[in-house]
C-alpha positions in Angstrom: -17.6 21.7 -2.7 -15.6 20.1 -0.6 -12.7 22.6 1.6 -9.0 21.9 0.8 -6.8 21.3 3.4 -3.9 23.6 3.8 -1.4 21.3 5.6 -0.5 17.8 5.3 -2.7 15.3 5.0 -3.9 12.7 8.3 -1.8 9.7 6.9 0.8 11.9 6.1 0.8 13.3 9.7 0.7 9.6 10.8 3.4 8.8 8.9 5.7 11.4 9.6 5.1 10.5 13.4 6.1 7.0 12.7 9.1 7.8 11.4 10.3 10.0 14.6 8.9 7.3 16.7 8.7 4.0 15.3 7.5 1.8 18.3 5.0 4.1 19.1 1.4 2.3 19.4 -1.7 3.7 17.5 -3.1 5.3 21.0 0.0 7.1 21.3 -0.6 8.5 17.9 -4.1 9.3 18.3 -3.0 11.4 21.2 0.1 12.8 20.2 -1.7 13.9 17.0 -4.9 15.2 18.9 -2.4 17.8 20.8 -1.7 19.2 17.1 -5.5 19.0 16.1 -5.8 16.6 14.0 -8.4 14.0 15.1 -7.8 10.2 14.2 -9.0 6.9 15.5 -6.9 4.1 16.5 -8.0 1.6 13.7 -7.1 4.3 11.0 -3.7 4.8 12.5 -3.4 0.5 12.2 -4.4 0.9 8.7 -1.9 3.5 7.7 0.8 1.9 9.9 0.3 -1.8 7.5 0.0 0.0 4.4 2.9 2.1 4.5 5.0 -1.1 5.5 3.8 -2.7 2.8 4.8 -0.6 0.2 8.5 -1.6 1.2 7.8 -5.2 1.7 10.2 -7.8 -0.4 9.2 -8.5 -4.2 6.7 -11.4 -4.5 8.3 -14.7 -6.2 7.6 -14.3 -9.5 9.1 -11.1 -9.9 12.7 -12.4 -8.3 12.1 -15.1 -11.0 12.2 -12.6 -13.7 14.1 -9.9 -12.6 17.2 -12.7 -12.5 15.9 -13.7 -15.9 15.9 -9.7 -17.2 12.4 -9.7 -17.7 9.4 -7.4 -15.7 6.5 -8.8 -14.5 5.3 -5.0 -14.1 4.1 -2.6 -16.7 0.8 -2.7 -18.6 -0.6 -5.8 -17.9 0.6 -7.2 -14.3 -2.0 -9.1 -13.8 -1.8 -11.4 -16.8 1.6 -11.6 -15.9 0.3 -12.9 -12.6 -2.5 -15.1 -14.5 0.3 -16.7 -16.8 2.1 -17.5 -13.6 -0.4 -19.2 -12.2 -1.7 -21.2 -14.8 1.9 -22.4 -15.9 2.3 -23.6 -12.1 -0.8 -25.7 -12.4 0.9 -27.3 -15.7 4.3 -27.7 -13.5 6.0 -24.7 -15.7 8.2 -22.4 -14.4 8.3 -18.1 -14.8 12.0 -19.4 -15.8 10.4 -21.7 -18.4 8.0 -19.3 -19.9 10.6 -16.3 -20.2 12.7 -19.0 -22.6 9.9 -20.0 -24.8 9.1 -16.1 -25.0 12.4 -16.0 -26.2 11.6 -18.3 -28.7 7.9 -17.3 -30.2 10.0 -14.3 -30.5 13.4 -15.9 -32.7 11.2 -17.8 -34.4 8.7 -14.8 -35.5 5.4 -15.6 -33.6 3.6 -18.2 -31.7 2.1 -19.6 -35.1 5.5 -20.4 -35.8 6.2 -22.3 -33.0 3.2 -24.4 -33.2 3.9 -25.3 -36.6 7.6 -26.4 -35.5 6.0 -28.5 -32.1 3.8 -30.5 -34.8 7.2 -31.2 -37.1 8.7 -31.9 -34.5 6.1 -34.2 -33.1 5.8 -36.0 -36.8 9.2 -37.2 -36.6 8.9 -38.6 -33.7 6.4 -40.3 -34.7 
């Protein structure tokens, strides 16, 4: 079985150094950290370094979209929310576009309502 460790963890450590030093480069870090015992390598330092700035990186397009709209993208399934996205783009529809006609399946009771309404509709223009 593996041994817990007692203190922080390594990206922790690398972290919290980043945050009392924020220009420092990942050599400095290796070193700097290597005086406390605890061995790293460069490339992990990089890779905890673009992570952790990620995590506070601006909200991706289709998430400003909704959020103005009053609608997450997050929760159980992000990723068909990302799918939907997608596909409406390649059909020229916006995130705006779909929230309003979820709106609608909803008023109207279900998307086999709404069908039925689009071919009405369709018959009198015809």
């Amino acid at each position: 079985m593996a041994k817990k460790s007692s203190g922080p963890s390594k990206s922790q450590e690398i972290r919290d150094f980043y945050e009392a030093n924020p220009t420092a480069k990942p050599k400095q870090v290796v070193e700097a950290l290597a005086e406390k015992g605890v061995i790293v390598t460069p490339a992990f330092v990089s890779t905890i370094k673009s992570t952790s700035a990620k995590k506070g990186a601006k909200p991706k397009r289709a998430a400003k979209v909704a959020k103005s709209a009053g609608v997450s993208v997050r929760g159980s399934r992000p990723a068909a929310a990302k799918a939907a996205v997608k596909k409406s783009a390649d059909v020229g529809l916006s995130l705006e576009t779909l929230i309003k006609t979820k709106g609608l399946v909803k008023e109207l009771g279900g998307i086999d309502n709404v069908i039925s309404a689009l071919h009405a509709l369709k018959r009198l223009g015809e």
